[in-house]
BAKE-208945 format. One record per residue (C-alpha): z negated, y, x negated. Coordinates in steps of 0.5 Angstrom, whole numbers. Layout:
% BAKE-208945
<pt Z="Z" Y="Y" X="X"/>
...
//
This chain:
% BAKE-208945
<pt Z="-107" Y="209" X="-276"/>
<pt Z="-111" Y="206" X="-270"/>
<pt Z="-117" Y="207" X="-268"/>
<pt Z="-119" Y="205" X="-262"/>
<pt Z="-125" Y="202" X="-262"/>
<pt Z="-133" Y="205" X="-261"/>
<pt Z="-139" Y="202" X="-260"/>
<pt Z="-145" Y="207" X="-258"/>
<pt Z="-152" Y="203" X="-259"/>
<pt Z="-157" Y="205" X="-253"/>
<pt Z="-164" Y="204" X="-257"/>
<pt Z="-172" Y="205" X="-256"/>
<pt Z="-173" Y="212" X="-259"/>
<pt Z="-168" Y="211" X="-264"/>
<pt Z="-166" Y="206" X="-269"/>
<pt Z="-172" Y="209" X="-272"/>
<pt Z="-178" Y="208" X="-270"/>
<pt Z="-178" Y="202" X="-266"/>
<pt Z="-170" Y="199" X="-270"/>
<pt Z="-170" Y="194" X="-263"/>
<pt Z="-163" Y="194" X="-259"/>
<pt Z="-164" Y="195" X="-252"/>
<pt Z="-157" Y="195" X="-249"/>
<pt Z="-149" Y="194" X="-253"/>
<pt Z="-144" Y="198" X="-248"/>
<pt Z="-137" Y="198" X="-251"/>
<pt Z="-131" Y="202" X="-249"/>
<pt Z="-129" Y="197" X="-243"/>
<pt Z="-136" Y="200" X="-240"/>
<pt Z="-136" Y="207" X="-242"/>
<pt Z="-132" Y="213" X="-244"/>
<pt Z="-132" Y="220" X="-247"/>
<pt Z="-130" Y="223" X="-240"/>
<pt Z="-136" Y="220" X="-237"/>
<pt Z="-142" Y="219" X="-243"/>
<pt Z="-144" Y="225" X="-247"/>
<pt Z="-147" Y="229" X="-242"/>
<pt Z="-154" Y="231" X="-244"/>
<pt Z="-159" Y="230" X="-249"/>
<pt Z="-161" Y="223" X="-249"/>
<pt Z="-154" Y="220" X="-248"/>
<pt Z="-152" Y="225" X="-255"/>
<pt Z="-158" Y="222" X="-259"/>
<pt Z="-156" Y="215" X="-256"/>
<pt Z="-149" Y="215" X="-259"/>
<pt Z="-151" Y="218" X="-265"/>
<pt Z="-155" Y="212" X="-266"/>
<pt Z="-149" Y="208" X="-265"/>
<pt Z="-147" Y="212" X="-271"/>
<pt Z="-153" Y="210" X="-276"/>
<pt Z="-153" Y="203" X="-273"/>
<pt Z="-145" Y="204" X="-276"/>
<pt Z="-148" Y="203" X="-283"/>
<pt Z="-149" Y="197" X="-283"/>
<pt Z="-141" Y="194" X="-283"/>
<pt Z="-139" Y="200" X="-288"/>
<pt Z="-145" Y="197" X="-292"/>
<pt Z="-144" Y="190" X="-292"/>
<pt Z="-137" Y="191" X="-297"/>
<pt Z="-139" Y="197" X="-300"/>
<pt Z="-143" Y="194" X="-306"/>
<pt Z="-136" Y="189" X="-308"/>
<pt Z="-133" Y="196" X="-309"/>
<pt Z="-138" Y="199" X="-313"/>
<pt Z="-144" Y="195" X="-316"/>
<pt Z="-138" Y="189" X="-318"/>
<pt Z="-134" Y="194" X="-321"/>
<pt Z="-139" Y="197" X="-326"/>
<pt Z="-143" Y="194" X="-332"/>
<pt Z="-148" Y="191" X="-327"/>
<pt Z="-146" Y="186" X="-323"/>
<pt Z="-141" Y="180" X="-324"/>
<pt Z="-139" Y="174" X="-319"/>
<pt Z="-143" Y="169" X="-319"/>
<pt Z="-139" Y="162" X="-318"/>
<pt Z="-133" Y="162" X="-324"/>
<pt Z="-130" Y="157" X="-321"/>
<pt Z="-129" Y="157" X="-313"/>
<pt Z="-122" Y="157" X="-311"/>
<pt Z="-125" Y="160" X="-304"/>
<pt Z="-122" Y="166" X="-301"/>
<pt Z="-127" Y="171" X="-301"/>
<pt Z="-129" Y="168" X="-309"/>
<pt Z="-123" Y="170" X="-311"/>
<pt Z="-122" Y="177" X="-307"/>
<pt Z="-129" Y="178" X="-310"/>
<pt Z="-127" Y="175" X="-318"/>
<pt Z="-121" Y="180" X="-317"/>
<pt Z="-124" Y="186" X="-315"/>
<pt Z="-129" Y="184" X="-321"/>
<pt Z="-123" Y="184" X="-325"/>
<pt Z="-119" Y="191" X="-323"/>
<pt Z="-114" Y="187" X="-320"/>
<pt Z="-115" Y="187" X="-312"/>
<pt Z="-108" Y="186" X="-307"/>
<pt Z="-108" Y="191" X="-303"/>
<pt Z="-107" Y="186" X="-297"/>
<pt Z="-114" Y="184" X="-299"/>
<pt Z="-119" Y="183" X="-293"/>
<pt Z="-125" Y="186" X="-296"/>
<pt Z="-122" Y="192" X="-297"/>
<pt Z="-118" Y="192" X="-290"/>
<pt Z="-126" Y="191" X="-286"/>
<pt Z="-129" Y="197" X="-291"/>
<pt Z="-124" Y="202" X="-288"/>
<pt Z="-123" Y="199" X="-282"/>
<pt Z="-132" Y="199" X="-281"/>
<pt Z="-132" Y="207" X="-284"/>
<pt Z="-126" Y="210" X="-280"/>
<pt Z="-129" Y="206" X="-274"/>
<pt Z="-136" Y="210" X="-275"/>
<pt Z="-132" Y="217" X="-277"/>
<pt Z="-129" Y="216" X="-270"/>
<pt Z="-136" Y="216" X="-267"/>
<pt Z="-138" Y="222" X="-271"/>
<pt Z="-132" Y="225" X="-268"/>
<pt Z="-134" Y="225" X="-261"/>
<pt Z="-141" Y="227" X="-262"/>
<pt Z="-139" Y="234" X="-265"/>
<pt Z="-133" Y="235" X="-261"/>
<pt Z="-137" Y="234" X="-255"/>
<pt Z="-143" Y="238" X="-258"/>
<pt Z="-136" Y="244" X="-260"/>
<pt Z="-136" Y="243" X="-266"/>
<pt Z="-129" Y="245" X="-268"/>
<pt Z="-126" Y="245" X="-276"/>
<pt Z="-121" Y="249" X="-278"/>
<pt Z="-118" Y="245" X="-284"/>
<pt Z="-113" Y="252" X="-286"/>
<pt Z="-121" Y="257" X="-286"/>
<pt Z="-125" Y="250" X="-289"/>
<pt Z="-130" Y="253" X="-283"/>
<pt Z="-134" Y="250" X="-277"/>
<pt Z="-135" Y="253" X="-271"/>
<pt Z="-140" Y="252" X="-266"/>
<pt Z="-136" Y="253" X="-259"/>
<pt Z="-139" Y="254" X="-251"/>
<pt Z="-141" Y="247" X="-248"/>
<pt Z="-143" Y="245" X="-242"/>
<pt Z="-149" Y="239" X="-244"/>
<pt Z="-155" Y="242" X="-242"/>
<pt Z="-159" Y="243" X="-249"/>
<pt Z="-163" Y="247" X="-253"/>
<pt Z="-158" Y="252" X="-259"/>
<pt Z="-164" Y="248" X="-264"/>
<pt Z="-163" Y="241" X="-260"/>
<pt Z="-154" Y="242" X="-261"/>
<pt Z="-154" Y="244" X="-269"/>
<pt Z="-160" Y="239" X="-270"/>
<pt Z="-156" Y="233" X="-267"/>
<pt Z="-148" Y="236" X="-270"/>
<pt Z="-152" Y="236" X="-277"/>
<pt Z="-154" Y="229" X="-277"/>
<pt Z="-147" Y="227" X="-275"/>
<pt Z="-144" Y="232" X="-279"/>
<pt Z="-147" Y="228" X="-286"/>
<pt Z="-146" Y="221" X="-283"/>
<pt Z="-139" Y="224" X="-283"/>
<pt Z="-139" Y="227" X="-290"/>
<pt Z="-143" Y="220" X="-293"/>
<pt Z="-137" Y="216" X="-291"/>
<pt Z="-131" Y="222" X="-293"/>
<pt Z="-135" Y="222" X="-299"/>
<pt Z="-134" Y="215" X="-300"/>
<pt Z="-128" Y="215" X="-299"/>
<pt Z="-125" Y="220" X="-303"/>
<pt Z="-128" Y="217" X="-310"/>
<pt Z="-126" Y="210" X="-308"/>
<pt Z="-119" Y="211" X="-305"/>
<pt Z="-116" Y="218" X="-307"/>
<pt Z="-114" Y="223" X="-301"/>
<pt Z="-115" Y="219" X="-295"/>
<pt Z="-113" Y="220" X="-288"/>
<pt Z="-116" Y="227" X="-286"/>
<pt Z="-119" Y="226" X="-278"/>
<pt Z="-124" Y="231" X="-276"/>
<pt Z="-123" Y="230" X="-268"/>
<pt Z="-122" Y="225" X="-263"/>
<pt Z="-115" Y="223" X="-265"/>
<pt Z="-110" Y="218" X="-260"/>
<pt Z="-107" Y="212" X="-262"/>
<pt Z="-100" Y="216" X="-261"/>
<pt Z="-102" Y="221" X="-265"/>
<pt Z="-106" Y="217" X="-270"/>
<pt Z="-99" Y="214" X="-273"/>
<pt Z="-96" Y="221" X="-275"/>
<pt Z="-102" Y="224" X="-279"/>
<pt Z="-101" Y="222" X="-288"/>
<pt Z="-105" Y="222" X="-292"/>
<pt Z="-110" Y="229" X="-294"/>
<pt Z="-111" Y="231" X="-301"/>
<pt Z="-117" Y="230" X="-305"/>
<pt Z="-119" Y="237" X="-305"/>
<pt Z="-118" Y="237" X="-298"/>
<pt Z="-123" Y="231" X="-297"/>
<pt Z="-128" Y="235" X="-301"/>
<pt Z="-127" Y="241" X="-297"/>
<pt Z="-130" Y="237" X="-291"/>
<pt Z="-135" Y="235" X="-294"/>
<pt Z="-138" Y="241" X="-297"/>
<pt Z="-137" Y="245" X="-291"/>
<pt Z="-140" Y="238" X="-286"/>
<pt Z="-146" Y="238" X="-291"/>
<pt Z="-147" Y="246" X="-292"/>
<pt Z="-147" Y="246" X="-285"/>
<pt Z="-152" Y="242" X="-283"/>
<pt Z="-156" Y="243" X="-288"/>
<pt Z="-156" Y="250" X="-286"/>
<pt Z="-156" Y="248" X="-278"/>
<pt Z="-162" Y="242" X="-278"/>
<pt Z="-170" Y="244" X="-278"/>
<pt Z="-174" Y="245" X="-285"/>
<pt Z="-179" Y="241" X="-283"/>
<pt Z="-181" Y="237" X="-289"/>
<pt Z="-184" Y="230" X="-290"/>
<pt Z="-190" Y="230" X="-288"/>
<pt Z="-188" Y="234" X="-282"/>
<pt Z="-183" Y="229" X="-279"/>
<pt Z="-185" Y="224" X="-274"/>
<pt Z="-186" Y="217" X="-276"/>
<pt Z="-181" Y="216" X="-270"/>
<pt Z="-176" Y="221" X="-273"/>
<pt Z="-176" Y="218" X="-280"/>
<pt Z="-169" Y="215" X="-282"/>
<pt Z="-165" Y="220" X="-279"/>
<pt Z="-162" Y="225" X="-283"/>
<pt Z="-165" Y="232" X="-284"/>
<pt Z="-163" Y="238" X="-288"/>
<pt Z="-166" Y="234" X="-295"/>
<pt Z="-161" Y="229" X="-294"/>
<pt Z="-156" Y="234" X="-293"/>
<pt Z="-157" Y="238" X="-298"/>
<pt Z="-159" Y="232" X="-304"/>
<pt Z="-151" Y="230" X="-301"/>
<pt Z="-149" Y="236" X="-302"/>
<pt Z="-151" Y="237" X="-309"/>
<pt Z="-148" Y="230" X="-311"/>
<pt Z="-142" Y="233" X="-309"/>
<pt Z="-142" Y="239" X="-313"/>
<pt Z="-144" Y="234" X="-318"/>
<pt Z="-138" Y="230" X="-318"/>
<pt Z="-133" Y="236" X="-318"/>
<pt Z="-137" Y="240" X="-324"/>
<pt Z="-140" Y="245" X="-320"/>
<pt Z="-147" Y="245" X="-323"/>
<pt Z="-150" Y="251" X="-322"/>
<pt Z="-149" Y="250" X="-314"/>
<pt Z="-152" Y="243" X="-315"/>
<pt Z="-158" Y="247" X="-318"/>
<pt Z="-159" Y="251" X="-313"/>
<pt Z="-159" Y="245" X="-307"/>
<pt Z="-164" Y="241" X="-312"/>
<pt Z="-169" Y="246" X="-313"/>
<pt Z="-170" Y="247" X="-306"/>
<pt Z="-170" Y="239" X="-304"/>
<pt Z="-176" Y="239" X="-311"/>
<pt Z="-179" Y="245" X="-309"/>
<pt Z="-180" Y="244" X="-300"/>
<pt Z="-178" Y="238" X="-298"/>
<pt Z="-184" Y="235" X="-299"/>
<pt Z="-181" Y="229" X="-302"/>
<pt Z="-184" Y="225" X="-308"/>
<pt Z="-185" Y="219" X="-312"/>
<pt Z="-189" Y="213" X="-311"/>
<pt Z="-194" Y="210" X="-316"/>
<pt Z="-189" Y="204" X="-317"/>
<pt Z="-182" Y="202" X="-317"/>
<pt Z="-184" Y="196" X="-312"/>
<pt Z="-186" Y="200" X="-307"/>
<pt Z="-181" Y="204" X="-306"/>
<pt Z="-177" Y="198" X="-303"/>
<pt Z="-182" Y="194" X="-300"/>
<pt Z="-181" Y="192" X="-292"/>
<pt Z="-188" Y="194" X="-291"/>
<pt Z="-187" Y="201" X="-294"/>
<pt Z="-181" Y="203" X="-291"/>
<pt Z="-179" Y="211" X="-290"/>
<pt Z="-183" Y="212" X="-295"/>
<pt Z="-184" Y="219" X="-299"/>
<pt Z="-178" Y="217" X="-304"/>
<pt Z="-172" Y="216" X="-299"/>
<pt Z="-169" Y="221" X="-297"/>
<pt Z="-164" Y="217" X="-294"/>
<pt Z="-163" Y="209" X="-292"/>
<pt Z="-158" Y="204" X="-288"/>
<pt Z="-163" Y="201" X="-284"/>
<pt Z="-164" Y="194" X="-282"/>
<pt Z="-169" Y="190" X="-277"/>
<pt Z="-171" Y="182" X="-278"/>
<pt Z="-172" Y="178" X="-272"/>
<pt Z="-166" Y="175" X="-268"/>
<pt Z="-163" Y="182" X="-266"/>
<pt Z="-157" Y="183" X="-270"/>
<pt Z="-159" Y="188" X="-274"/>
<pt Z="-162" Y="184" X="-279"/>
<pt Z="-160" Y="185" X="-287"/>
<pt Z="-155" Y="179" X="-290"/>
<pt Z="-156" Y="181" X="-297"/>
<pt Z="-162" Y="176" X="-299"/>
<pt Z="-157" Y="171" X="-298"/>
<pt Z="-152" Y="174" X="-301"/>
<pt Z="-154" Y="175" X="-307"/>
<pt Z="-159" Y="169" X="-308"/>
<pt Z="-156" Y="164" X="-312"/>
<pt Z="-151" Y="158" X="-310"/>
<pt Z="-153" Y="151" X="-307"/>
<pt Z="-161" Y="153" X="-309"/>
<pt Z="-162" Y="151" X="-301"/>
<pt Z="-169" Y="154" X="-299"/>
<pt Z="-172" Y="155" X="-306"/>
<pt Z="-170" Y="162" X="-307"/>
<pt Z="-169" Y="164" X="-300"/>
<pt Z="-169" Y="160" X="-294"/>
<pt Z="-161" Y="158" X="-291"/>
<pt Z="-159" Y="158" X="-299"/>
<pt Z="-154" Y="164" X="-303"/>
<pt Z="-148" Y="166" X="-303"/>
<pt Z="-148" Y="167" X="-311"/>
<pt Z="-146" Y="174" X="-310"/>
<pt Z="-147" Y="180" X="-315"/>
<pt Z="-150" Y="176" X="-320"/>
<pt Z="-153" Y="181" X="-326"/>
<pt Z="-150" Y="181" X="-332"/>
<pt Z="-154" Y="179" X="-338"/>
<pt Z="-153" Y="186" X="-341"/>
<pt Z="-157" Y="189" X="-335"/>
<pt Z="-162" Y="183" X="-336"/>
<pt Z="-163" Y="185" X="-343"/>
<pt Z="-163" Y="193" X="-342"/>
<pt Z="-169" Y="191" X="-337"/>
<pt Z="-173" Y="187" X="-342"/>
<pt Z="-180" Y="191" X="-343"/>
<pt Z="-178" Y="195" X="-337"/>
<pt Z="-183" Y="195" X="-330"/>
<pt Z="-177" Y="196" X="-326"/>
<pt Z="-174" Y="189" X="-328"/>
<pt Z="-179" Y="184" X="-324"/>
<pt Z="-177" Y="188" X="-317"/>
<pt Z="-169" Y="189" X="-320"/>
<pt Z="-167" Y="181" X="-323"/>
<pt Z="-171" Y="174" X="-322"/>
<pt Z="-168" Y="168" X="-325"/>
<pt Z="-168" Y="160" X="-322"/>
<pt Z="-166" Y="154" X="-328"/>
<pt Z="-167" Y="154" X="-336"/>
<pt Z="-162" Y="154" X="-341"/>
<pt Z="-155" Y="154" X="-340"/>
<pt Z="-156" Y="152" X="-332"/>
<pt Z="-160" Y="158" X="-332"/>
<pt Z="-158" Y="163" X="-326"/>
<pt Z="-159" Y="171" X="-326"/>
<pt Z="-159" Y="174" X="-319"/>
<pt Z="-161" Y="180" X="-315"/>
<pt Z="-169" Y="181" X="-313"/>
<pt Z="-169" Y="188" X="-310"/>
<pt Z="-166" Y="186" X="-304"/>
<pt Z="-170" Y="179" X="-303"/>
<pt Z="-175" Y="178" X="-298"/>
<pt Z="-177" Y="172" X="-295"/>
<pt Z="-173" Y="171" X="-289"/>
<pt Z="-174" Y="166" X="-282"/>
<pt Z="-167" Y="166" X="-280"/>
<pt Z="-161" Y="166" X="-286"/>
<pt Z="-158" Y="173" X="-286"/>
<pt Z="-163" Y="176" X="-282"/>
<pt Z="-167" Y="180" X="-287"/>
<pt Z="-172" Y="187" X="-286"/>
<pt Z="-170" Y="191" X="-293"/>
<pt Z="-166" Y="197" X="-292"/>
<pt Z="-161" Y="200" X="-297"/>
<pt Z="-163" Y="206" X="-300"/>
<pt Z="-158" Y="211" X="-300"/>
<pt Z="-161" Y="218" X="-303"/>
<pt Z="-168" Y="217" X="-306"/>
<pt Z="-173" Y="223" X="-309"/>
<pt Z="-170" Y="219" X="-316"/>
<pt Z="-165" Y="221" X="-315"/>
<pt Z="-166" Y="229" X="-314"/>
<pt Z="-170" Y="229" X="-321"/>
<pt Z="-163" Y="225" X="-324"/>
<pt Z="-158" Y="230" X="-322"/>
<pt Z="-162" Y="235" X="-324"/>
<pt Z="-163" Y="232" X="-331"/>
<pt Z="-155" Y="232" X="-330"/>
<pt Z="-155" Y="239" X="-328"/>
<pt Z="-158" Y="242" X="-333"/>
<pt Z="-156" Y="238" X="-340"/>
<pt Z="-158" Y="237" X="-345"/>
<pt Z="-164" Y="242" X="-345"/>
<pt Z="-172" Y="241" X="-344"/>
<pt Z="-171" Y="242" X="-337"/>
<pt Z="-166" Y="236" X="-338"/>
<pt Z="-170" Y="232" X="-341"/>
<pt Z="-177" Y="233" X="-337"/>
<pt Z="-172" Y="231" X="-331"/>
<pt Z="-170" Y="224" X="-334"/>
<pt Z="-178" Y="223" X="-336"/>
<pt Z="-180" Y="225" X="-329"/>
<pt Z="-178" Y="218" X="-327"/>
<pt Z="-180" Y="213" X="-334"/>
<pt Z="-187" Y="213" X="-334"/>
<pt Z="-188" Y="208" X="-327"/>
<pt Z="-182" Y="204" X="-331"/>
<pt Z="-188" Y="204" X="-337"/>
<pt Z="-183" Y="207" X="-341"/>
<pt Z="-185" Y="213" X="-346"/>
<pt Z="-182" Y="220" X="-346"/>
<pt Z="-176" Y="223" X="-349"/>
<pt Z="-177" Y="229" X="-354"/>
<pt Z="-173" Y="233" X="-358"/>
<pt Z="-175" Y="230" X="-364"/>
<pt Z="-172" Y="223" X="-361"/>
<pt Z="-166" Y="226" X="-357"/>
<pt Z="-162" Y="230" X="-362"/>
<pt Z="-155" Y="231" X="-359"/>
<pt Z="-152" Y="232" X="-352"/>
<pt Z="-149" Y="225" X="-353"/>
<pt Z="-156" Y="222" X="-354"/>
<pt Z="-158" Y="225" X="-348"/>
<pt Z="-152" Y="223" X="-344"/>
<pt Z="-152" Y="216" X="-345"/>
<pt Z="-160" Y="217" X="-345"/>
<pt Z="-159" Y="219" X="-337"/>
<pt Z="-153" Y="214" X="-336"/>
<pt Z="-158" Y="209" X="-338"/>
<pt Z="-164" Y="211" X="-334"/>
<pt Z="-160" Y="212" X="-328"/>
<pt Z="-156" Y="206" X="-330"/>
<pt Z="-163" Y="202" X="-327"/>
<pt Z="-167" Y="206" X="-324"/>
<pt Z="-161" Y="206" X="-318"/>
<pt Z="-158" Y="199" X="-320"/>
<pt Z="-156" Y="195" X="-314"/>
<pt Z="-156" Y="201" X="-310"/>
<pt Z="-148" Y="202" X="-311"/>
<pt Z="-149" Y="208" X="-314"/>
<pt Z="-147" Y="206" X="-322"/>
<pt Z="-139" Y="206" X="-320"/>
<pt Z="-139" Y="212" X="-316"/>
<pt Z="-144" Y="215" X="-323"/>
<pt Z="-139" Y="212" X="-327"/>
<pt Z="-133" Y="215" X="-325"/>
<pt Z="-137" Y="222" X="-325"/>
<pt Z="-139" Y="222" X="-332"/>
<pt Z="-132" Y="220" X="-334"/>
<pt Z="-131" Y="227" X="-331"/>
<pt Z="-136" Y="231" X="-333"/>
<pt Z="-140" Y="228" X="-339"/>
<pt Z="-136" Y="228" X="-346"/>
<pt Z="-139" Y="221" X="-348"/>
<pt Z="-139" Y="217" X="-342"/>
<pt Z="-132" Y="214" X="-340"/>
<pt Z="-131" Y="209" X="-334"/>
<pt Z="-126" Y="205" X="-338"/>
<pt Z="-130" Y="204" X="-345"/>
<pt Z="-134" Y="203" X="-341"/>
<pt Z="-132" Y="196" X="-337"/>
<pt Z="-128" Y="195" X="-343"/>
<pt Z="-135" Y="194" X="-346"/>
<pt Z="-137" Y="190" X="-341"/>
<pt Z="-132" Y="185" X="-341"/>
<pt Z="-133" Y="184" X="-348"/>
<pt Z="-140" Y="182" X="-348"/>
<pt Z="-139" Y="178" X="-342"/>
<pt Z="-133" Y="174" X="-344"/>
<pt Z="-136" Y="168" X="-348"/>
<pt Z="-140" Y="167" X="-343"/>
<pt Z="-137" Y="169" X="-336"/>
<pt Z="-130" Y="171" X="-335"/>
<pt Z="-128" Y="166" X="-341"/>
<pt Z="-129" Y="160" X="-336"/>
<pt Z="-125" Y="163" X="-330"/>
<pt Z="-120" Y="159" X="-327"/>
<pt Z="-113" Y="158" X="-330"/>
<pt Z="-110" Y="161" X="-331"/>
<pt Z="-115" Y="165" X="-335"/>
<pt Z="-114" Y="172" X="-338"/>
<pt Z="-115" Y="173" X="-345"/>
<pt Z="-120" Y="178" X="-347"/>
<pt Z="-115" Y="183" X="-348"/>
<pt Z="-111" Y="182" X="-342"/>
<pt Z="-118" Y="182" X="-338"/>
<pt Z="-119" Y="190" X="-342"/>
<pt Z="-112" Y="192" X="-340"/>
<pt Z="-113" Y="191" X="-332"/>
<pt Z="-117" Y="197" X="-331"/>
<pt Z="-113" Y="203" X="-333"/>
<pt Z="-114" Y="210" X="-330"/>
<pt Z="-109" Y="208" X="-323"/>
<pt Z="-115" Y="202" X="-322"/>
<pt Z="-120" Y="207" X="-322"/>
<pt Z="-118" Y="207" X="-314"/>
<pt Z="-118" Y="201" X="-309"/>
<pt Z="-111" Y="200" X="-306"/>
<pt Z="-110" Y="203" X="-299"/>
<pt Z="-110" Y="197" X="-294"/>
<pt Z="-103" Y="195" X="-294"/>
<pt Z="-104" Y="195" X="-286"/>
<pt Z="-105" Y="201" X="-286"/>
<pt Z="-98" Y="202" X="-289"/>
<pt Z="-94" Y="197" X="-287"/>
<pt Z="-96" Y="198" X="-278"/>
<pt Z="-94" Y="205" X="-279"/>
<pt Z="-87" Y="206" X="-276"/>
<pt Z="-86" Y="212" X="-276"/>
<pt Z="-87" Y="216" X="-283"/>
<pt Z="-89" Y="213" X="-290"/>
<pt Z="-96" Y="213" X="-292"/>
<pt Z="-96" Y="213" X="-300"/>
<pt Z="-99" Y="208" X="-304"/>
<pt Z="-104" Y="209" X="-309"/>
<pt Z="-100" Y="208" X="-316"/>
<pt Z="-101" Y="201" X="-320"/>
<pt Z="-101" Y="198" X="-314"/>
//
């Protein structure tokens, strides 16, 4: 595995405050023996680190939101490239020579590297066999706070990309430190308890490491950046995903209880590009309009094909259509004027994202940024963290009243089936198109008793076949074919068959079914 490649992005303050590139260095001009050397050239690379978001994002949803009951493609019948590596992903059926799967792993080990370098040069060290970091002797010029402010931030990019992979792919390539590119080709793949031990320890440290100040302490010049919330909220979904609920418990109720952090009064404002960082984001991927190169394609992604200016200006790529069950399931719901609109009637009638969609003045140059942990999100896992209880169901019911939905009670939810698919559901809109149903998915698969990953998709070929999947092209699958293609090996993407057929010297083992 090769990788070469970082970008450090010089900004005005940071990404954050003023989210405007000044300067793009690449390797030709810089290098790690001559850069890192106080506080303001660390801070400036760990911009790079944020701004390395983005490439990972741009991908992301085909894996998650496209593989769940949310989201379909949109276009049956385009023999393009992407169209049909999208329709296979959508189908569970993806080559592992796939070129969108291949530019995910390539964007998220390329910002893991850029991680890698910041702590190594802040001495940060991991022992894999202790599962412990140490903080060793540097000889930057910066305050002990200033060190461990800037090692936690990396420390959960870090662990947000690892934590990705993990679910997505399995044991993946364990690089911790700044690796060579004749060193890279002899390490194989970790185990997924050895990804998860990484994790925790990245997250547990920097939450531990990185100042409490709570929201409304944070400069507005510092919002955006990841604090000691994120990483615990993170930590706690981790816990989650591994069945470990009473320590999720602990990392919620601090986030609840001090963070500062809460809900805003409508669904709508916590998305618009007029109100961003604002009390209920935790966390974002962060994009900026205007020419700079930072800007969000996803208006343009999701909007409808061949709708020219209608919808947004420079047309669609007719991406991540909702489904019709979603489009049901939001019926009588607040959250679904901001989450699905619609363009046409009758059988021209086409769905699409709108949580996303702003006007623009240049195509794929948009303002909204991505959510990646939100307050919503605290109160849920802690509704999963406690089950079926009234705790359990206070937490759910915490988000329902801006959505115009009544409360659950007992009297109403009267089994722990009821309350799992109840928290399924919630979550299910609360979060769609935030690439978090997937990931949920395969966490209730494991941990809820009801709710599996596999009915669940089935289920979702079923009520969309007549309508969607039925006019694929030919050769068509039937729907029983459709239902068969996603097993438990599919669960997990291929590795990219790159990675396995570039390396010369030991045998990176591919993922069953592939």
């Amino acid at each position: 595995m090769k990788l070469r490649h970082y970008i450090i992005l010089l900004c005005c303050g940071g990404l954050f405050s003023c989210k405007k590139v000044i300067d793009l260095h690449s390797e030709s001009n810089l290098n790690t023996s001559t850069y890192y050397s106080n506080y303001e050239e660390v801070r400036s690379a760990l911009t790079g680190c944020y701004n390395g978001l983005q490439a990972a994002l741009y991908n992301e949803w085909q894996f998650t939101e496209l593989r769940s009951d949310n989201s379909k493609m949109g276009v049956t019948g385009s023999t393009s490239n992407i169209n049909r590596e999208l329709s296979d992903l959508d189908m569970f059926i993806p080559s592992p020579s796939q070129v969108q799967i291949f530019n995910y792993w390539r964007a998220v080990y390329s910002n893991i590297r850029n991680c890698n370098i910041i702590l190594q040069k802040l001495g940060v060290v991991y022992n894999p066999s202790t599962g412990i970091h140490t903080f060793n002797a540097i000889n930057i010029p910066i305050t002990d706070a200033d060190r461990k402010q800037l090692a936690g931030e990396a420390m959960v990019i870090r662990a947000y990309h690892y934590f990705n992979l993990v679910r997505l792919f399995g044991g993946v390539f364990l690089i911790h430190q700044p690796v060579a590119p004749v060193e890279a080709p002899g390490i194989s793949r970790s185990s997924v308890d050895d990804i998860y031990k990484l994790i925790l320890v990245d997250l547990g440290t920097a939450a531990t490491s990185m100042n409490n100040l709570n929201y409304a302490q944070i400069p507005s010049t510092e919002l955006g950046r990841a604090t000691r919330w994120v990483a615990k909220g993170l930590l706690a979904k981790a816990y989650l995903t591994l069945g470990r609920k009473a320590e999720a418990v602990t990392e919620l109720q601090d986030v609840i209880t001090n963070s500062g952090y809460a809900l805003q009064n409508s669904y709508a404002n916590v998305f618009a590009i007029t109100n961003e960082m604002n009390s209920e984001i935790l966390f974002a991927v962060r994009f900026k309009a205007g020419g700079l190169g930072l800007g969000s394609s996803f208006g343009n992604d999701f909007a409808p094909l061949g709708t020219g200016s209608t919808v947004i200006n420079g047309d669609g790529d007719g991406w991540n259509y909702p489904t019709a069950e979603l489009d049901t399931l939001t019926n009588g719901d607040n959250r679904k004027p901001t989450l699905i609109n619609s363009i046409g009637s009758g059988t021209s009638l086409k769905l699409y994202v709108k949580k996303y969609l702003f006007p623009v003045t240049l195509a794929n140059d948009g303002e909204s940024d991505w959510p990646v942990l939100r307050y919503a999100d605290i109160l849920l896992m802690m509704a999963e963290a406690k089950g079926y209880t009234q705790e359990g169901l206070d937490m759910i019911n915490s988000v329902r009243p801006r959505a115009g939905l009544p409360n659950y009670t007992m009297a109403n939810i009267t089994s722990v089936a009821q309350f799992e698919n109840a928290l399924s559901q919630e979550r299910r809109v609360e979060f769609a198109f935030e690439n978090q149903r997937w990931f949920d998915l395969l966490r209730f698969n494991v941990t809820m008793t009801t709710v599996t990953a596999i009915q669940r998709i089935r289920d979702h070929y079923a009520n969309e076949y007549a309508a969607h999947y039925s006019t694929y092209l030919p050769p068509t699958p039937s729907l029983a074919t459709l239902q068969g293609y996603i097993t438990t090996d599919k669960l997990l993407l291929p590795i990219p068959q790159r990675e396995i057929d570039t390396n010369t010297q030991i045998v990176i083992p591919q993922n069953p079914g592939y």
